[in-house]
C-alpha positions in Angstrom: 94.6 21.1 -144.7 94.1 21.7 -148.3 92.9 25.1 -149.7 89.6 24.1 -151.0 88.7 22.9 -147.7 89.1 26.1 -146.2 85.9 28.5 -147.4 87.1 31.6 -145.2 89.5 33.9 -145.8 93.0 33.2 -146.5 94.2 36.6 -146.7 97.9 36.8 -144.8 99.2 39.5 -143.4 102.9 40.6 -144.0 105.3 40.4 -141.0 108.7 41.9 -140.5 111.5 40.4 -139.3 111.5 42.0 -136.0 107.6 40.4 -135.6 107.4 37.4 -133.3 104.0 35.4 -134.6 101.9 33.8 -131.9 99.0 31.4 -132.4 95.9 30.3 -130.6 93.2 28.2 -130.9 89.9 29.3 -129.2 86.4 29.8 -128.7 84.0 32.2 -127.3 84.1 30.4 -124.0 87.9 31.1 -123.6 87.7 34.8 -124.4 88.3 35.6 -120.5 91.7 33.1 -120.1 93.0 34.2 -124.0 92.9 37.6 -122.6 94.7 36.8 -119.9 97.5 34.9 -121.8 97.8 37.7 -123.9 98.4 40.5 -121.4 101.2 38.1 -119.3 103.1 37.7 -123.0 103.2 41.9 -123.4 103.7 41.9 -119.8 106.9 40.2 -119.7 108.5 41.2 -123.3 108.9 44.6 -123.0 109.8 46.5 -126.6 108.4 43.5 -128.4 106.2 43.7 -131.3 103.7 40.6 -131.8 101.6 39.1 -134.3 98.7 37.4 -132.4 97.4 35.1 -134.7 93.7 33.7 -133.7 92.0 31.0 -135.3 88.4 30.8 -133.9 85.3 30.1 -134.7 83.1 32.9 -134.7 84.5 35.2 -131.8 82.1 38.5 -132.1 84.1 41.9 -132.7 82.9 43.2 -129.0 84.7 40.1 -127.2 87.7 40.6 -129.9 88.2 44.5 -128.5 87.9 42.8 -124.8 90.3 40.6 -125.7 92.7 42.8 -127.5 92.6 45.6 -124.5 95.3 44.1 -122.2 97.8 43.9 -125.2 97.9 47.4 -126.8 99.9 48.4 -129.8 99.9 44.8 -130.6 98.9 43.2 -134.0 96.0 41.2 -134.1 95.2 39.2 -137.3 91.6 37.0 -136.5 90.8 34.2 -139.1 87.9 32.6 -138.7 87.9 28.7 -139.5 85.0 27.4 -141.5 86.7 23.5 -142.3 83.7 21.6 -142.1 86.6 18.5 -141.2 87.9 20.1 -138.2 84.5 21.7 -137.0 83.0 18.2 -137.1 85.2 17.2 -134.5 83.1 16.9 -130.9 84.7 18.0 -127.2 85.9 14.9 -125.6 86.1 15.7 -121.8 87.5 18.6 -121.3 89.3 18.5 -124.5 87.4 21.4 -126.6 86.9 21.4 -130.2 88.7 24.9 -130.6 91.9 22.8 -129.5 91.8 21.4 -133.1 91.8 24.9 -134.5 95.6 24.8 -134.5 95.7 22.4 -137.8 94.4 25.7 -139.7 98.1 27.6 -139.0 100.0 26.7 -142.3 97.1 28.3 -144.2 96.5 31.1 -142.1 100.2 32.0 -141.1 101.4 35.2 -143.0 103.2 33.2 -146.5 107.4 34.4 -145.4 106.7 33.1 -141.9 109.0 30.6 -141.2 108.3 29.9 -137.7 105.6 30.4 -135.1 105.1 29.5 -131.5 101.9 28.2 -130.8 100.2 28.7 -126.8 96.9 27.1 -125.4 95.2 29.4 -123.9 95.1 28.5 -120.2 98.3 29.5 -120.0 100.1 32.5 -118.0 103.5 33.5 -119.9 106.3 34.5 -117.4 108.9 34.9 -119.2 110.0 37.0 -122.5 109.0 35.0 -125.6 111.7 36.6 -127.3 114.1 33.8 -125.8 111.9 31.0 -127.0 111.3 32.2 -130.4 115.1 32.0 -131.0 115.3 28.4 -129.3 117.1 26.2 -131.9 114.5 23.5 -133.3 118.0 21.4 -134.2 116.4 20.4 -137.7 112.8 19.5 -136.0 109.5 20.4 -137.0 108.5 21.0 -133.7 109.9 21.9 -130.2 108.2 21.0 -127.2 108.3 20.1 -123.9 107.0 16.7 -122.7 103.8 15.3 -121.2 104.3 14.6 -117.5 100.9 13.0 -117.7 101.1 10.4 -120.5 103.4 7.4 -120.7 105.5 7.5 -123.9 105.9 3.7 -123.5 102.6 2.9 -123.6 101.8 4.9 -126.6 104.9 3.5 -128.2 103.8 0.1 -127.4 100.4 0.6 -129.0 101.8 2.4 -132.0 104.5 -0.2 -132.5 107.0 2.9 -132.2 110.5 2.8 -130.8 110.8 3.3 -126.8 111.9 7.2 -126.5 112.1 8.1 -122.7 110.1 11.0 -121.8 109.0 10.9 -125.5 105.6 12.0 -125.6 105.2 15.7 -125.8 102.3 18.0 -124.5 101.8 20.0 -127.3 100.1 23.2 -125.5 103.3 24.9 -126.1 105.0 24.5 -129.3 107.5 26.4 -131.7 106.8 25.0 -135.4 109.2 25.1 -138.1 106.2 26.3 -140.2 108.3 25.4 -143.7 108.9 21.9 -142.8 105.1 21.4 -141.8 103.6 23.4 -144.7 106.3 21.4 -147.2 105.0 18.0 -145.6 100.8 18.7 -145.7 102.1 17.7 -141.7 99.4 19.2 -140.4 96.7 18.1 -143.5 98.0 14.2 -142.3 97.1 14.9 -138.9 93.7 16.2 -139.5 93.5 13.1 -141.6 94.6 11.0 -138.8 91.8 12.1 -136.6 89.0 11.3 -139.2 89.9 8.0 -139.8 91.1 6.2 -136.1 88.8 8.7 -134.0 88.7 6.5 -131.1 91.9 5.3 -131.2 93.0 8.6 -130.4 92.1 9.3 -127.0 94.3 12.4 -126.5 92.7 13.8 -129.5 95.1 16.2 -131.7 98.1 16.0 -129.2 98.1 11.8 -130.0 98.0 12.3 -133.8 101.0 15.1 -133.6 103.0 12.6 -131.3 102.6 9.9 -133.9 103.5 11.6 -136.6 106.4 13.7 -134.7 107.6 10.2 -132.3 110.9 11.0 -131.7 111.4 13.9 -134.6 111.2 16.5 -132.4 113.4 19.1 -130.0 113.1 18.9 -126.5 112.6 22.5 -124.8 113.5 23.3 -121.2 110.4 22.0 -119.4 110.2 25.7 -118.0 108.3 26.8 -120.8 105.6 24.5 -120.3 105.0 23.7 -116.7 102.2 21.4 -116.1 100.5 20.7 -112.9 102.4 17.3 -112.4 105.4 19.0 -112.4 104.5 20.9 -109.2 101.8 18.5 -107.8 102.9 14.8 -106.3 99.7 12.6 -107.2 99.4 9.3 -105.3 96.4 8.4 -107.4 97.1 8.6 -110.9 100.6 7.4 -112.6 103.6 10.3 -112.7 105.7 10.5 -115.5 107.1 13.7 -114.2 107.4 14.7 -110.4 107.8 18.2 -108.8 112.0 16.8 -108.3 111.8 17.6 -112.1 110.1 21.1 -111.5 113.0 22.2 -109.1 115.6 20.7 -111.3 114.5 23.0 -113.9 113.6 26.4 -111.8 110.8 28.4 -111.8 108.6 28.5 -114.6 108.5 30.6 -117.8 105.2 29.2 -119.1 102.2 27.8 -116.3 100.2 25.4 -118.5 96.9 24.8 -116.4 96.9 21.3 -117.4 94.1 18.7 -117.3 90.7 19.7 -115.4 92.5 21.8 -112.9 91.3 25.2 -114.6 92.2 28.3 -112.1 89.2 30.1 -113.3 86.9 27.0 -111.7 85.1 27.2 -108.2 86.5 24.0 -107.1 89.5 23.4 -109.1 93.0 23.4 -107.3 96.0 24.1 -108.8 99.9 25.9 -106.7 100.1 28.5 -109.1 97.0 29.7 -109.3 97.7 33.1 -108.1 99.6 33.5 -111.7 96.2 33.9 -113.6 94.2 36.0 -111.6 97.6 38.3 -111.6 97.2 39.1 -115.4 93.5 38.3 -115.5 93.0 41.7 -113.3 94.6 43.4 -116.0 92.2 42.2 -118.6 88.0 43.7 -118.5 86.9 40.3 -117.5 87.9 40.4 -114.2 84.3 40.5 -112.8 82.8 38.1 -114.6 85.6 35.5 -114.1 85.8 36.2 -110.3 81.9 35.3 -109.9 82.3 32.3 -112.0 85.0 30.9 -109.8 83.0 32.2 -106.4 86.4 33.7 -105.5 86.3 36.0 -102.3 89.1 38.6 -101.1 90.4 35.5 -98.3 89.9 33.0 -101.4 92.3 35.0 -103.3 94.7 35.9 -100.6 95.1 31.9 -100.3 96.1 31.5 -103.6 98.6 34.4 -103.6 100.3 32.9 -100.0 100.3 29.5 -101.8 101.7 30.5 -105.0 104.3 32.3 -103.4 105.3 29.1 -101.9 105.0 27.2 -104.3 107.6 29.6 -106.6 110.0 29.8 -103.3 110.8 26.3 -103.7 111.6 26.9 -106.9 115.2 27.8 -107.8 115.4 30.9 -109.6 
């Protein structure tokens, strides 16, 4: 993502060395579930200092002091993101444009960063990001954890890529070597991607990262990214993970509310649903979200007693 493509600002903030940088990617719609995010990552790292980075599009200052309220004596650093290529992308599914924001992090990123972990934001943090900022990237670009979703040998087949088992990664939680990616435009060639084979990427952003990261990237404990088919047996869609993987692992460090299954829906269903409306109580939207999901005191109390199951199988 070149510079003349970017008509916003570019100012970057400085950082210290004791400042762990987090990125997002969002829109005025996921105000409620950013907050959220945000208050379980302050939550659970007590004594850490943060430097929320948010690329949006246009997020008005009232939502921004909303959002900011559950993570106080943070640093927040907004940057709005005016590149007509990415903002020409269209929401595919539930796939939202702002998902593509995350392409405008090399020019945004504060110049001596030299790392950043990147989070979706339907995501509850359980754990203290400390840990996974230090994970070793082993000479990668990018750590991740994989998609239990999405065959990596049927991507590899259609790419004519080598077969890489559990090689496809879900790139909702990611720690970037951010000098490797600025030094190869990695990002720019994605974005590139994307304009060019549209349709033949049906997975949107996370298919053009996977093919130009197949198998150049770090595997991370799949505790920091648990995704509903990690907890959830499906008997009618393919597994490429099952919840034997889940308990293998422990309990989770990072819920990723993957696919359609959005806790903050009326009629979506996910084990660990409890986990957002947890945080999300500490955060001013907890009205608004609770009538938009038609939630009820016994509604809620069946989420808790299920999510407490749910994490009892879990090993600790």
């Amino acid at each position: 993502m070149s510079q003349e493509s970017i008509t916003g600002t570019l100012a970057r903030p400085s950082v210290t060395s004791d400042d762990i940088i987090v990125a997002f990617g969002v829109d005025l719609a996921y105000a409620p579930h950013l907050a959220t995010t945000l208050t379980s990552i302050v939550a659970n790292a007590p004594g850490a200092h943060f430097h929320f980075m948010i690329i949006h599009d246009g997020i008005p200052d009232t939502e921004k002091r909303k959002i900011e309220a559950g993570a106080k004596g943070q640093s927040f650093h907004w940057h709005e993101i005016t590149d007509s290529r990415v903002l020409a992308f269209e929401t595919r599914d539930y796939i939202s444009r702002a998902t593509y924001y995350r392409f405008a992090i090399p020019e945004f990123a504060p110049a001596e960063a030299k790392r950043i972990i990147y989070i979706d934001s339907d995501t509850v943090v359980l754990a203290d990001l400390r840990e996974l900022w230090h994970a070793d990237l082993g000479g990668k670009p990018i750590a991740a954890v994989w998609d239990g979703g999405i065959s990596a040998t049927e991507f590899a087949d259609r790419w004519q890529l080598p077969q890489v088992e559990l090689g496809y990664f879900n790139a909702g939680i990611m720690v970037l070597d951010l000098e490797q990616i600025r030094a190869g435009g990695l990002f720019d060639q994605a974005v590139s991607h994307l304009q060019t084979r549209w349709n033949e990427f049906p997975w949107g952003d996370q298919d053009a990262l996977n093919l130009l990261f197949w198998d150049n990237w770090t595997r991370l404990d799949p505790a920091w990214n648990c995704q509903r088919r990690m907890l959830v047996h499906l008997t009618n869609a393919p597994e490429y993970s099952t919840p034997e993987h889940m308990r293998a692992t422990g309990r989770p460090k990072i819920v990723h509310y993957t696919e359609a299954y959005k806790p903050w829906l009326p009629k979506a269903w996910h084990p660990l649903t409890w986990l957002y409306f947890r945080y999300l109580k500490r955060t001013p939207y907890w009205k608004s979200v609770n009538q938009n999901a038609e939630t009820t005191p016994v509604k809620l109390l069946r989420h808790f007693i299920r999510t407490q199951l749910t994490l009892s199988r879990l090993k600790s």
